[in-house]
Backbone bond lengths (Angstrom), bond angles and torsions (degrees), N, CA, C in turn:
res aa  C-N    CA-C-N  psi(-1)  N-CA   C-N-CA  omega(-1)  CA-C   N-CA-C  phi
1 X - - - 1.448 - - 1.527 108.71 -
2 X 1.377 116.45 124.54 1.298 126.59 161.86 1.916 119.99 -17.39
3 X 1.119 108.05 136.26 1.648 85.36 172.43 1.703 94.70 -101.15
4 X 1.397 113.76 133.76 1.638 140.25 175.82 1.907 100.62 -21.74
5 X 1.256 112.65 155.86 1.636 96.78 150.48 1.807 80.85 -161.49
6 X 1.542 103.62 -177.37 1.119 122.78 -136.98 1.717 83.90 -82.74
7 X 1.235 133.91 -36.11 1.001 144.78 172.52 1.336 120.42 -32.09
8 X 1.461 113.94 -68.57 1.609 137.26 163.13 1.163 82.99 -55.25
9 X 1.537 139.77 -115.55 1.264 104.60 -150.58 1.456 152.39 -53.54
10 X 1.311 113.17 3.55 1.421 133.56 177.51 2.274 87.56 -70.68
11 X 1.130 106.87 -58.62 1.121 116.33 -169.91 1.781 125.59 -66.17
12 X 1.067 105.97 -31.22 1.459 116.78 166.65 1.771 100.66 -69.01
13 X 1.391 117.05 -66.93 1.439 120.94 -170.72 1.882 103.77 -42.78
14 X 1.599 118.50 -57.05 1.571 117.35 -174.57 1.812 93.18 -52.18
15 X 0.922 126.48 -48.58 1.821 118.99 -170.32 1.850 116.86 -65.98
16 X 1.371 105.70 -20.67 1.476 115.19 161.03 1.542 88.36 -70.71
17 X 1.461 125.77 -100.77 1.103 124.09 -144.23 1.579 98.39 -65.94
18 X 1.271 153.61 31.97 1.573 135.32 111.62 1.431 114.62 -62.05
19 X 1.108 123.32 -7.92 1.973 119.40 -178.78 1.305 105.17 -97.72
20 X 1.594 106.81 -3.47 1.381 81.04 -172.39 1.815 122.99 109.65
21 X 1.446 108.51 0.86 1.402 116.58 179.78 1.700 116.98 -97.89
22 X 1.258 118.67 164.07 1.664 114.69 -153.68 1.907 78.52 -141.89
23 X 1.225 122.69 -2.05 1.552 107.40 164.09 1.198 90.56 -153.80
24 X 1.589 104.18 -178.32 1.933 122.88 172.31 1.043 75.98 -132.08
25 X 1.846 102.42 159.78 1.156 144.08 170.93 1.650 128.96 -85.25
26 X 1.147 130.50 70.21 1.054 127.01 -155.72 1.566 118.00 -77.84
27 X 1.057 119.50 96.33 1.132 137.04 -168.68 2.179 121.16 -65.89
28 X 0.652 127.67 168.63 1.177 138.88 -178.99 1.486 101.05 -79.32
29 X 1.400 102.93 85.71 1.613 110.74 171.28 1.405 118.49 -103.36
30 X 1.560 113.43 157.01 1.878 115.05 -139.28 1.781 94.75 -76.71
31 X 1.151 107.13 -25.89 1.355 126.34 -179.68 1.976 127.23 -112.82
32 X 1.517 107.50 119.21 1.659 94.42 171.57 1.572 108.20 -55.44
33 X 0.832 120.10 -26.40 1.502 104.75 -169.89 1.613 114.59 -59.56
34 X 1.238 105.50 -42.25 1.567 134.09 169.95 2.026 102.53 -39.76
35 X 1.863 98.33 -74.07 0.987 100.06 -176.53 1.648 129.18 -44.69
36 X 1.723 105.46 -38.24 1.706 127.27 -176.17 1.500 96.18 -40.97
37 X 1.957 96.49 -63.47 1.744 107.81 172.46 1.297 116.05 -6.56
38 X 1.423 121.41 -77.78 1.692 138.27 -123.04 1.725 80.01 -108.56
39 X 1.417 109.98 -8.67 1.909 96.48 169.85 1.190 102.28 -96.94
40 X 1.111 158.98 -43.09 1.413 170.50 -146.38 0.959 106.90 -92.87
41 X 1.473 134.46 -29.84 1.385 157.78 159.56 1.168 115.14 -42.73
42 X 1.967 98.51 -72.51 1.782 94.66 177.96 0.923 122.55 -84.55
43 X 1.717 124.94 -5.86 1.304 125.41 177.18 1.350 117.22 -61.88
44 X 1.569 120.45 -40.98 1.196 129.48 -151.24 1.793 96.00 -80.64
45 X 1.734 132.87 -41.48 1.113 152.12 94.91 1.418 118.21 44.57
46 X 1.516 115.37 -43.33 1.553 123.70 -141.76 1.703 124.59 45.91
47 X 1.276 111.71 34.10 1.618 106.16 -162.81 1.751 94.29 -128.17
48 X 1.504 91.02 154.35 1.565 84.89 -159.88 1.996 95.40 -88.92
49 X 1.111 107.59 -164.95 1.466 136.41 -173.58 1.732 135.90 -112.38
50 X 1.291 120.66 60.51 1.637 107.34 -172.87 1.176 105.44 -96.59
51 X 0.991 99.28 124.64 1.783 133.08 162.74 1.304 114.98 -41.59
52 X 1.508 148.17 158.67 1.406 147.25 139.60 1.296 117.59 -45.57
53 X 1.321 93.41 -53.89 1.944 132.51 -161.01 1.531 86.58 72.86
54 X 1.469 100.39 -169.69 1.423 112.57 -167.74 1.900 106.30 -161.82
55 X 0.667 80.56 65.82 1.968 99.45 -165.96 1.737 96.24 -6.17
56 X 1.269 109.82 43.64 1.131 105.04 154.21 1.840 137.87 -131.30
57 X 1.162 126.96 119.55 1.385 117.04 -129.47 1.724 112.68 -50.22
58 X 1.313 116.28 -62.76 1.484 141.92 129.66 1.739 107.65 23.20
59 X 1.511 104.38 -80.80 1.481 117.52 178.56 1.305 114.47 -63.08
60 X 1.605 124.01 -49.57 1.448 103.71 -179.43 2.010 103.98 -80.31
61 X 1.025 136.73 -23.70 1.085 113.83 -174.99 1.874 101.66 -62.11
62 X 1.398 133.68 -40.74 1.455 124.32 170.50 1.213 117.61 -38.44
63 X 1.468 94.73 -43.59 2.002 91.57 -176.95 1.475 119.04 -73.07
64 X 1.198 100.14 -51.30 1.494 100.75 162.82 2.114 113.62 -53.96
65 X 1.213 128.45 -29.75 1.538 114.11 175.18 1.661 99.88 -86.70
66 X 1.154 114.05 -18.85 1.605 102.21 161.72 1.381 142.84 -70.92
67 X 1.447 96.81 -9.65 1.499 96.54 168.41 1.705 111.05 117.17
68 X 1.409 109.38 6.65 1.663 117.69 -163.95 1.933 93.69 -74.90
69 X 1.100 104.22 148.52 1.595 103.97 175.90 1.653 108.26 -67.02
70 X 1.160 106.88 -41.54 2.093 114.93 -177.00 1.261 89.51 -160.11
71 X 1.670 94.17 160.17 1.435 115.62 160.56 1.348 117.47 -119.65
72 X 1.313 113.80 122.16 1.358 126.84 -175.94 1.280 131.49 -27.66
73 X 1.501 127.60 -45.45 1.148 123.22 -164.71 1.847 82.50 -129.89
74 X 1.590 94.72 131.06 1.429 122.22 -150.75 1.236 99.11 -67.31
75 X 1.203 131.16 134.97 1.594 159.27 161.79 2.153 90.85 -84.45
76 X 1.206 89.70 129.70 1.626 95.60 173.08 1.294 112.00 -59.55
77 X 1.332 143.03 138.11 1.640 155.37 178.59 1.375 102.55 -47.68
78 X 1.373 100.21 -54.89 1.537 91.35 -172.63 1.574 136.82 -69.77
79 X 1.394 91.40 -16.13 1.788 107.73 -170.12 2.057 100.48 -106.14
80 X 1.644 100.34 3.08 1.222 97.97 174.26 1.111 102.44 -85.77
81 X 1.360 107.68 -53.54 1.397 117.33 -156.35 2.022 111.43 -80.91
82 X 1.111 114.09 8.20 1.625 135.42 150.72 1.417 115.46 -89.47
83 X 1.453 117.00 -48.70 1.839 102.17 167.39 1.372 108.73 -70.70
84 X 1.462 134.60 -13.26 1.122 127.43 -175.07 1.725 124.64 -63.25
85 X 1.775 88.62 -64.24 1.451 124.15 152.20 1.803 120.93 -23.96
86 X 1.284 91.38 -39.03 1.781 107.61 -172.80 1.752 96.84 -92.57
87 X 1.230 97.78 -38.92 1.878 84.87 176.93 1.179 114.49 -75.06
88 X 1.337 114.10 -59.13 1.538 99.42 172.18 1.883 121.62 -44.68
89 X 1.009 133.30 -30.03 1.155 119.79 153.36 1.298 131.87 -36.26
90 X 1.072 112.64 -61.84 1.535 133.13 -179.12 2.031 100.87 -87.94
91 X 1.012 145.77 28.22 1.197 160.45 155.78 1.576 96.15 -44.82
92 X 1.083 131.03 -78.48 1.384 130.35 -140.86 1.652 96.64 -88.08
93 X 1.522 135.23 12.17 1.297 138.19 162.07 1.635 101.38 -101.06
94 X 1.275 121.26 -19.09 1.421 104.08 173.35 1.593 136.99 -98.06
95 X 1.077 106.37 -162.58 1.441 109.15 -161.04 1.684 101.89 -104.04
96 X 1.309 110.33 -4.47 1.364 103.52 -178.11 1.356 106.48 -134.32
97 X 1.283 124.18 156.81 1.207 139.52 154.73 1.670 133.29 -56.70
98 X 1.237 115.83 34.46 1.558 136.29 -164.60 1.532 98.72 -26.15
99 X 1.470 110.66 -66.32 1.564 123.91 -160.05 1.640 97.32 -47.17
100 X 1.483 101.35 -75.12 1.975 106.42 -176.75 1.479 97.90 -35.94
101 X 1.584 137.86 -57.67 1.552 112.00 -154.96 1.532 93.29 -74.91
102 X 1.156 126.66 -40.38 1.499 116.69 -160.66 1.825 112.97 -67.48
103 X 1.570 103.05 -32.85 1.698 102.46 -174.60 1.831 97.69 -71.99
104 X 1.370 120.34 -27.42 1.489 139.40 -174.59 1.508 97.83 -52.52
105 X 1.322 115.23 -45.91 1.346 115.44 -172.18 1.473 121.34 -80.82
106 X 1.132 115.47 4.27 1.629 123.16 -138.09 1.048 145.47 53.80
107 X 1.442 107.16 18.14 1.633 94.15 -159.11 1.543 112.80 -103.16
């Protein structure tokens, strides 16, 4: 199997939003780098980002500092909104723009 590049996913995401879709599904890919892809994708797009998550605490907090709009299978409110708190702290050491995707989403 091909390894992904930003391209392919640039190109899968425009064929959602010709059907008619307002997010992609971001699936449980073998690699973050993969996942970054399929955000950068719909971002660029205007289309938002849901995650699988991966009921593991670790994995969805990445997706969430990567830029995913939500992660599917619910992270408790309260312990979100404390890793949240902690990223935005540390915001201006990372590589992503946490705050913009997360206020993007409403949340």
């Amino acid at each position: 199997m091909p390894r992904s590049t930003v391209s392919m996913m640039r190109a899968h995401v425009r064929r959602l939003k010709a059907q008619g879709a307002h997010s992609v599904k971001n699936y449980n890919q073998p690699r973050r780098e993969q996942r970054q892809q399929v955000v950068a994708a719909a971002l660029e797009e205007n289309m938002r980002s849901v995650a699988e998550g991966g009921s593991l605490f670790g994995l969805d907090m990445t997706l969430i500092a990567d830029g995913n709009t939500t992660v599917e299978h619910n992270i408790p409110l309260s312990i979100f909104m404390m890793m949240f708190s902690v990223l935005r702290k540390v915001q201006d050491g990372l590589h992503t723009d946490i705050g913009r995707h997360i206020w993007r989403a409403g949340g």
